[in-house]
C-alpha positions in Angstrom: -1.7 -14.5 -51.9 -0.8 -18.0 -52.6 1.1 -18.4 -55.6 -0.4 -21.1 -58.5 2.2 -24.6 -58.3 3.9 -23.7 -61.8 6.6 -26.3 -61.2 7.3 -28.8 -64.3 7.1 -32.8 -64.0 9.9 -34.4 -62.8 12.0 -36.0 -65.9 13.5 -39.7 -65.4 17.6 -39.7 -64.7 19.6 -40.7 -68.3 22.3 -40.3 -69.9 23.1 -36.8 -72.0 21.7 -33.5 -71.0 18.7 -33.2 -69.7 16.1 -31.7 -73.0 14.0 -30.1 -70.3 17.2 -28.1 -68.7 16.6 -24.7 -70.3 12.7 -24.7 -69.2 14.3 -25.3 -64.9 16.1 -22.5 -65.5 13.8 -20.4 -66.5 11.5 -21.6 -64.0 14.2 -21.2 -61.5 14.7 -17.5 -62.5 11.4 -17.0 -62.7 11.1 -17.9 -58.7 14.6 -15.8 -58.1 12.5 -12.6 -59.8 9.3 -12.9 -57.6 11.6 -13.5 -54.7 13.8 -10.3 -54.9 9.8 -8.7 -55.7 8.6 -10.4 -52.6 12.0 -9.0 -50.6 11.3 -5.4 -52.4 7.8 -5.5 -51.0 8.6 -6.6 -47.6 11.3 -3.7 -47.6 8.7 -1.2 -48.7 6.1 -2.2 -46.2 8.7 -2.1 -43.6 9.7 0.9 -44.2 6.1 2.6 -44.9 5.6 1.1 -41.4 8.7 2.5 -39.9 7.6 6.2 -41.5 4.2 5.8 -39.7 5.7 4.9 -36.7 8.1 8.1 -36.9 5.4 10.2 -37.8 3.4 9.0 -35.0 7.0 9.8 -32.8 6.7 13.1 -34.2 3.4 13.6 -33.4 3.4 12.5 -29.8 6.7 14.7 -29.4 4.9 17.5 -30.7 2.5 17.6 -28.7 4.3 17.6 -25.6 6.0 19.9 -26.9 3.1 22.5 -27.2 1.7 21.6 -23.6 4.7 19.6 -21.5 2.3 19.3 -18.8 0.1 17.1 -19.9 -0.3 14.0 -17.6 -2.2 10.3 -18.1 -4.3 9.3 -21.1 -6.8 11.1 -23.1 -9.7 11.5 -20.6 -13.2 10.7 -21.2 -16.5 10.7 -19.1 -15.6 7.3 -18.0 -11.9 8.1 -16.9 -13.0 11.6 -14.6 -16.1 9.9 -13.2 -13.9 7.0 -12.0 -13.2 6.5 -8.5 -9.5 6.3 -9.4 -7.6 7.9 -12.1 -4.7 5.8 -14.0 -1.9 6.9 -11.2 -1.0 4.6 -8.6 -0.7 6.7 -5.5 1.6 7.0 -2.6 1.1 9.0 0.8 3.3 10.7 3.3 1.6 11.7 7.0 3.4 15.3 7.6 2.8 15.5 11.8 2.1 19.1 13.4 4.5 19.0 15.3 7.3 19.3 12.2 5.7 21.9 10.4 4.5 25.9 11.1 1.3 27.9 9.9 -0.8 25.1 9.7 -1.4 21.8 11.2 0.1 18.8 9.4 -2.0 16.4 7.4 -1.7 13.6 4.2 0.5 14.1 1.3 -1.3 12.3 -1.6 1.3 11.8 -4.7 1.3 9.8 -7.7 4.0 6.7 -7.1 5.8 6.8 -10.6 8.5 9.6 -11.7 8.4 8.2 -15.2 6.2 11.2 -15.9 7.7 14.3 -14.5 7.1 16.3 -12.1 3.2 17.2 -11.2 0.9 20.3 -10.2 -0.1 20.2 -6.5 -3.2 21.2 -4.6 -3.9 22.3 -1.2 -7.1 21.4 0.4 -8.6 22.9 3.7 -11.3 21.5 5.5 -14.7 23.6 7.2 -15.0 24.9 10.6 -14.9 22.0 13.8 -13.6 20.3 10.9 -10.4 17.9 10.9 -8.9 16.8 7.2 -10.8 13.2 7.9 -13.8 15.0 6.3 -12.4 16.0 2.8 -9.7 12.9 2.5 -11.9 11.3 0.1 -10.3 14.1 -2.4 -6.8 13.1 -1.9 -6.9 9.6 -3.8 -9.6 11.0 -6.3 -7.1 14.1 -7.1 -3.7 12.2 -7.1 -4.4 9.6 -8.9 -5.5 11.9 -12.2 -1.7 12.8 -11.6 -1.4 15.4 -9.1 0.1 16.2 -5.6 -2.5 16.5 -3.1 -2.1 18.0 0.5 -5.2 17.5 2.8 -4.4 19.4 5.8 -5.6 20.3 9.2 -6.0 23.6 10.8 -4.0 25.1 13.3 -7.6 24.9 15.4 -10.9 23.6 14.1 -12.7 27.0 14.6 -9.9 29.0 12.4 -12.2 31.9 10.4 -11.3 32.0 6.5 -8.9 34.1 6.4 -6.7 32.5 9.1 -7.6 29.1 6.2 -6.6 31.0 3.7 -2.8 31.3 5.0 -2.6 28.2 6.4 -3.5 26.7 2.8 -0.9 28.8 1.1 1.7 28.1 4.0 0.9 24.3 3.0 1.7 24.9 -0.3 5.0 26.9 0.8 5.9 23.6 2.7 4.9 21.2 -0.3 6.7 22.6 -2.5 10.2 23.8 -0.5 10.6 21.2 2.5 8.4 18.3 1.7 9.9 14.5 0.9 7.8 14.8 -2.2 9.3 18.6 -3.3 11.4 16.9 -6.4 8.1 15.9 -7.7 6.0 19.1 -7.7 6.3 22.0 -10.5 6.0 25.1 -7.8 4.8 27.1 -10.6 1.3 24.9 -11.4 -0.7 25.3 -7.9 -3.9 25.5 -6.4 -6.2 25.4 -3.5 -9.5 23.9 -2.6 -11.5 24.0 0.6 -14.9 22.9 2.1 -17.3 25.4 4.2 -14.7 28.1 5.8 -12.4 26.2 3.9 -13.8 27.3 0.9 -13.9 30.5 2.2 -10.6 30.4 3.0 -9.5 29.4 -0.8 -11.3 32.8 -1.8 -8.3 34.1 0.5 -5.7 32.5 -0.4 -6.7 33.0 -4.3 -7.4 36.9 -3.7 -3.2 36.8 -1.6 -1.8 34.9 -4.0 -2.8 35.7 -8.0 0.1 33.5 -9.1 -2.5 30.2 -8.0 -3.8 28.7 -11.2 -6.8 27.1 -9.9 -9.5 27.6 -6.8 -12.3 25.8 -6.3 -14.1 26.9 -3.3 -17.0 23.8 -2.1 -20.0 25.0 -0.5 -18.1 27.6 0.5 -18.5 30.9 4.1 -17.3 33.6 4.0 -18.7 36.8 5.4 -16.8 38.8 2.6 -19.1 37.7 -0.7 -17.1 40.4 -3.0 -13.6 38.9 -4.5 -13.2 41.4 -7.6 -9.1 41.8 -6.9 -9.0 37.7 -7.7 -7.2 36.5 -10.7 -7.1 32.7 -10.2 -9.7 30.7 -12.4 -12.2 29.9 -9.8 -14.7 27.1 -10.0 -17.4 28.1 -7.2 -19.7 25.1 -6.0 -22.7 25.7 -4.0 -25.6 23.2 -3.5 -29.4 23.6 -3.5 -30.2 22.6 -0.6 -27.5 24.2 2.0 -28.7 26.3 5.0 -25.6 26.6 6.5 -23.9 29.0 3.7 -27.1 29.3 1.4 -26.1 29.8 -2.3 -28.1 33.1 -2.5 -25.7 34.7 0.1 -22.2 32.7 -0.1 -21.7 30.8 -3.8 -23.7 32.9 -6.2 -22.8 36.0 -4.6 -18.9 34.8 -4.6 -19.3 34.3 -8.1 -20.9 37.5 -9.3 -17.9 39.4 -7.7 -15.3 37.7 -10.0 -14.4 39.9 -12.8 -16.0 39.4 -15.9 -12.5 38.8 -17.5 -11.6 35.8 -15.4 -12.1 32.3 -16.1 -14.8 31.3 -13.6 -17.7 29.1 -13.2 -20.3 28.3 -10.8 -22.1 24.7 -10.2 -24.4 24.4 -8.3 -25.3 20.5 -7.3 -28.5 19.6 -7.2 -30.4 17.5 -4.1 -27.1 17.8 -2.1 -26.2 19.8 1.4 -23.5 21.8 2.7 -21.7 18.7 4.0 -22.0 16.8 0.5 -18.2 17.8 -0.3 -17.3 15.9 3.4 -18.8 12.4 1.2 -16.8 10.9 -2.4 -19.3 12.4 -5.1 -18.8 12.0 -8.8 -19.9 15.8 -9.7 -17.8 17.0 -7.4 -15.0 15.0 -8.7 -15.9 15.0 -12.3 -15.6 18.9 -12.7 -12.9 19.5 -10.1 -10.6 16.8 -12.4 -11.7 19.2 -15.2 -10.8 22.4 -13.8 -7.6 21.4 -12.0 -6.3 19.8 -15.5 -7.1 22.9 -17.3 -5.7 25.5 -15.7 -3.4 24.1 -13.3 -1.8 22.1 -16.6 -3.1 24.3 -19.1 -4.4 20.9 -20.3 -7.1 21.4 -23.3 -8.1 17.9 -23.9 -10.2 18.7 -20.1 -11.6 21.2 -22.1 -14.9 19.5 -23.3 -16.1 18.8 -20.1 -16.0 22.4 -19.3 -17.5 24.3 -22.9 -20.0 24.0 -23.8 -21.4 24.7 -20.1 -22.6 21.3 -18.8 -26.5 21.5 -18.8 -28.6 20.8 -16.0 -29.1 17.1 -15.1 -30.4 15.0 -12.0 -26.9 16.2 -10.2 -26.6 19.7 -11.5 -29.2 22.8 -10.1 -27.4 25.2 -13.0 -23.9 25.6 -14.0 -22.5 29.1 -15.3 -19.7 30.2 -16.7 -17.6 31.6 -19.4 -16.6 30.1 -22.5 -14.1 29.3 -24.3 -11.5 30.3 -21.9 -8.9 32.5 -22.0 -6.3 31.2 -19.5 
């Protein structure tokens, strides 16, 4: 606050001492004394400010501390219906012809190392199908700050459970022999897969428990009981597919899981078998979700997941169990 001008009136120059000279001192004292209070203040602020700013340290450390996996900002709606994620991303083509058990394809990876290293995701595509068809994923995926394999097959018409190993022999190779190995936790992984892909990730899920996510997309498979499977499993089916109808592939697939696991079904409303082959937000939105919590045991992806998401213009029904366990 500006201070009131208390100064005195300037006295003429003469001879003798100066009758006002005791009053300037005092005056100039009196200045002194509400500069060493301004100084104290200043001092007090700063270090009032410096304590928040410790706290805050503490608080940030903290938390990484309790979850060191935790990548990117606080999400919202907004940041896991985005077409991109705050990760710039980088990608590696792995040829077929330098790799066994499966058939090459596109490495996905966040550019920056400031962060750590990352979970990683392996994702298989449907029968006849080449990874073209679910490559919309490996952007989406990466740039929320994981490692994202899209591969091919060894041949298009590979069954599931053929998909199944190739997907976890991907994963073998992502994480020992890659270029992009020094940037993938081996311990935080999962699969994903479209059609027999999906049925494929039931396989490699019930082979592998150690997986921390599955999520199966309008996924075949002529086995519709997975009761040994202990990865969280998000199941998506849609409404309207005829090639693996939800009432004998998803919903069936996810009334096997055990009543224990962490598991969920959504089921997308107005969309087809081959809706997972085009970039959808649903599909993105609540993979993000799942991925984050359980492949990074990340709680703030949490509230996208419990309560159960209601049914919408996008969404036939969504089940699951909440809160979760893993």
């Amino acid at each position: 606050m500006q201070q009131p001008n208390r100064s005195l009136p300037a006295v003429p120059a003469g001879p003798g001492p100066s009758p006002r000279r005791p009053h300037r001192l005092t005056s100039r004292l009196a200045r002194a004394g509400l500069a060493v209070l301004l100084a104290a203040g200043g001092l007090v602020a700063a270090q009032a400010t410096g304590a928040q700013a410790v706290v805050g340290a503490q608080a940030v450390s903290a938390q990484a501390a309790a979850n060191p996996y935790e990548r990117g900002p606080a999400p919202t709606n907004a940041s896991i219906e985005a077409s991109r994620g705050s990760y710039a991303v980088s990608t590696t083509t792995v040829s077929a012809l330098s790799v066994s058990g499966f058939g090459g394809g596109t490495i996905y990876y966040p550019t920056s190392t400031a962060d750590g290293t990352f979970g990683a995701v392996a994702i298989s595509p449907g029968y006849t199908a080449y990874q073209s068809s679910i490559a919309w994923l490996g952007p989406r995926l990466a740039s929320q700050g994981f490692v994202v394999f899209t591969i091919d097959t060894l041949t298009t018409l590979d069954q599931p459970d053929s998909r199944g190993r190739q997907l976890l022999a991907a994963l073998d190779y992502l994480t020992r022999s890659s270029s992009v190995r020094s940037r993938i936790d081996s311990s935080r992984l999962g699969v994903m897969g479209h059609s027999m892909g999906g049925g494929g990730t039931l396989e490699a899920a019930k082979s592998r428990p150690s997986l921390q996510a599955a999520i199966p997309l309008t996924g075949w498979n002529l086995d519709t009981t997975w009761p040994e499977i202990k990865t969280p499993t998000l199941i998506v089916g849609a409404d309207g597919d005829t090639i693996a109808p939800v009432a004998t592939h998803s919903e069936p697939f996810y009334a096997s899981l055990p009543s224990t696991l962490d598991k969920a079904y959504l089921e997308l409303r107005g969309a087809t078998h081959f809706t997972p082959n085009s970039s959808n937000t649903t599909i993105a939105k609540y993979s993000i979700s799942w991925l984050k919590r359980f492949i990074d045991d990340d709680t703030r992806y949490e509230q996208f997941l419990c309560p159960l998401p209601q049914a919408s213009l996008t969404i036939t029904e969504y089940r699951g169990n909440c809160p979760h366990t893993s």
